[in-house]
C-alpha positions, 0 to 999 in steps of 0.5 A: 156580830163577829160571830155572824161574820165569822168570815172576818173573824181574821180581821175583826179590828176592821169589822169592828168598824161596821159592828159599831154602826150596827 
């Protein structure tokens, strides 16, 4: 998902979060 949220690709330690539900 990283690459569809490349707005968060500075913090992907918090998206990481909500990738893992996903």
């Amino acid at each position: 998902l990283a690459r569809t949220l490349g707005l968060d690709v500075d913090r992907p330690r918090n998206l990481a979060k909500t990738v893992t539900v996903e």
